[in-house]
C-alpha positions in Angstrom: 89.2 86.8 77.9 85.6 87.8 78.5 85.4 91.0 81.1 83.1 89.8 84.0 80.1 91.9 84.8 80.0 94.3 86.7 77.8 93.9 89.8 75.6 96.9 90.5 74.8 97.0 94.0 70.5 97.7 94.1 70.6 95.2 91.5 72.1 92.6 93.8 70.5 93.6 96.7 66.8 93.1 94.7 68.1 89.9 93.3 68.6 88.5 96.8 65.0 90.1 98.6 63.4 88.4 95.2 65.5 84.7 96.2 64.7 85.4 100.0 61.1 85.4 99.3 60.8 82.4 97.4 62.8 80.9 100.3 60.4 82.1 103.1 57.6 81.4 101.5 58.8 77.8 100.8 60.7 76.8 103.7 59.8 79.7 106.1 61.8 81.6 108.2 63.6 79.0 110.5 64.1 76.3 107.4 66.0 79.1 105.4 69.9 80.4 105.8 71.6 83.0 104.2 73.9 80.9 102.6 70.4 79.1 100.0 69.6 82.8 100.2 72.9 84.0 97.9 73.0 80.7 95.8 69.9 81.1 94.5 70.3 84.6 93.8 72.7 83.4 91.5 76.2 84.8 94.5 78.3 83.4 96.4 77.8 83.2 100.4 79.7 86.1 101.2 77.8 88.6 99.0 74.8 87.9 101.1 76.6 90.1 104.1 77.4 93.2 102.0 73.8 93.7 101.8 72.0 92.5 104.8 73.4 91.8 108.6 71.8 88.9 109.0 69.0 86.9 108.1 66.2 88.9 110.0 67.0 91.9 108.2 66.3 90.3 104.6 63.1 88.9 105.7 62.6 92.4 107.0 62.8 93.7 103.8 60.4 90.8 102.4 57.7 91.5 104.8 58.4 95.5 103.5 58.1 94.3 99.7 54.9 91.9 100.7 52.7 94.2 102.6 53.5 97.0 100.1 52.8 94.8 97.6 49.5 93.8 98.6 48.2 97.2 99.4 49.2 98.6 95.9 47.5 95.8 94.6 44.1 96.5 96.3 44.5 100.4 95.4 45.5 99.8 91.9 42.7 97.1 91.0 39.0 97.3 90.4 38.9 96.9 94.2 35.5 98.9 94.7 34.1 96.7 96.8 34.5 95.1 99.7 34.0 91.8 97.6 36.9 92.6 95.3 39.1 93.9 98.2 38.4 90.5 99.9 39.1 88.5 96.5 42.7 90.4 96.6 43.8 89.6 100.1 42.8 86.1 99.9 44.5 85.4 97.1 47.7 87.6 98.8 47.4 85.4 102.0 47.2 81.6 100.4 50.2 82.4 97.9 52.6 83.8 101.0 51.1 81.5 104.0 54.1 80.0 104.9 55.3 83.3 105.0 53.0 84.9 107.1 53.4 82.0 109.1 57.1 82.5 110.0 55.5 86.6 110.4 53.4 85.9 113.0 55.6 83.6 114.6 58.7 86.1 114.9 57.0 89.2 115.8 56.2 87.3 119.0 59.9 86.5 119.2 61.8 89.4 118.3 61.2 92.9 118.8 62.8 93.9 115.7 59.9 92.0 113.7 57.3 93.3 115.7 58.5 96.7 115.6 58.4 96.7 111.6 55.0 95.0 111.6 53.4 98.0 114.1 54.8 100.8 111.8 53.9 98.4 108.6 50.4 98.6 110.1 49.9 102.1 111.4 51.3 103.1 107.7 48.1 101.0 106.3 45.6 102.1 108.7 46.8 106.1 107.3 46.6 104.7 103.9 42.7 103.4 104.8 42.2 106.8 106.2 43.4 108.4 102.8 41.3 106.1 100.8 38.3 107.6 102.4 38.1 105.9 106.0 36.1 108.1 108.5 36.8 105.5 111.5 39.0 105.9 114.1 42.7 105.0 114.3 41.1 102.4 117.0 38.4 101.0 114.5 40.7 100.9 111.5 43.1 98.5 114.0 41.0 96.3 115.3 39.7 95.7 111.8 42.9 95.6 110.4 43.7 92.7 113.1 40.9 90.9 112.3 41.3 90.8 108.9 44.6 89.9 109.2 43.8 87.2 111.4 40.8 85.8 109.2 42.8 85.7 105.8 45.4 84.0 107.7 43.2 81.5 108.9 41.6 81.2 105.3 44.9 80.6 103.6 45.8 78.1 105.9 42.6 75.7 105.7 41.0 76.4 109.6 38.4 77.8 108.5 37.9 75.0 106.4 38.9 72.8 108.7 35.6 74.4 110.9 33.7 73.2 108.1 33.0 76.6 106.1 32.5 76.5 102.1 34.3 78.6 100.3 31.3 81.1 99.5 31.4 81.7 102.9 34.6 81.8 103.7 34.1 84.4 100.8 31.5 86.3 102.8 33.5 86.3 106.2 36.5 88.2 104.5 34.4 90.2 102.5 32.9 91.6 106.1 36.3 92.2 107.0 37.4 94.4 104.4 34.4 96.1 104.3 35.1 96.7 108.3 38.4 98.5 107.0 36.2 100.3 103.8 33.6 101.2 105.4 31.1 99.4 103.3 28.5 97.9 104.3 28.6 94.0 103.4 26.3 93.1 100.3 
């Protein structure tokens, strides 16, 4: 008889954020349970709660894995511009809307969210100040908001739903990273 695997714990754990996000970002935050969670990480229910305490924390850990995500990205790429930056977080924003959508629903609703998202966000305004940002900490948040707020909006069709092409949509999130680069917009 065939010895059975042996789990390894950060293995598990990364095997259920990884079936967590595909599960958030399909059926968002209130249309997923723990229990779809495990089975498509390939466990049972119950292995689920030796990892996480609830549902909150794994999307917790999503949102951790998504924003870092997206910020390697822009440092890592050919980001030089504000163009290329804005390319990045567009496409970041319309593959994760749904999401982002459950994000900006439940840091409304729970203080646990929101307290991840303001530490999340004073971590990349430091990182903006790093990459060469001379603005203020009250500059870099008010253009990290509105950025935010616009690729949201993007990824979700209202700002084609207000009748913008996507060249200009293009331009409008382009000014908004450049608000966080400090570029000024070709």
């Amino acid at each position: 008889m065939a010895k059975p695997r042996k789990r390894i714990p950060e293995e598990t754990r990364e095997l259920l954020i990884a079936a967590a996000q595909t599960e958030f970002n399909t059926s968002g935050f209130d249309g997923t349970d723990t229990n779809r969670i495990a089975k498509r990480a390939g466990y049972a229910p119950q292995t689920f709660y030796r990892h996480f305490a609830d549902k909150t924390a794994i999307f917790l850990a999503v949102y951790d894995r998504w924003w870092r995500a997206e910020a390697a990205a822009l440092s890592q790429s050919n980001a030089r511009t504000a163009k290329d930056a804005a390319i990045i977080a567009l496409d970041f924003h319309k593959r994760w809307r749904i999401f982002r959508r459950s994000l900006r629903h439940l840091a409304i609703v729970d203080a646990k969210v929101r307290k991840a998202r303001t530490r999340a966000r004073r971590e990349q305004i430091e990182r903006w100040k790093k990459a060469g940002s001379r603005r203020s900490n009250a500059q870099l948040a008010g253009a990290l908001l509105s950025a935010e707020r616009l690729l949201d909006g993007a990824a979700e069709g209202e700002l084609a739903d207000l009748g913008l092409k996507p060249t200009a949509i293009l331009e409008l999130a382009t000014a908004a990273m450049a608000g966080l680069m400090r570029q000024k917009v070709p």
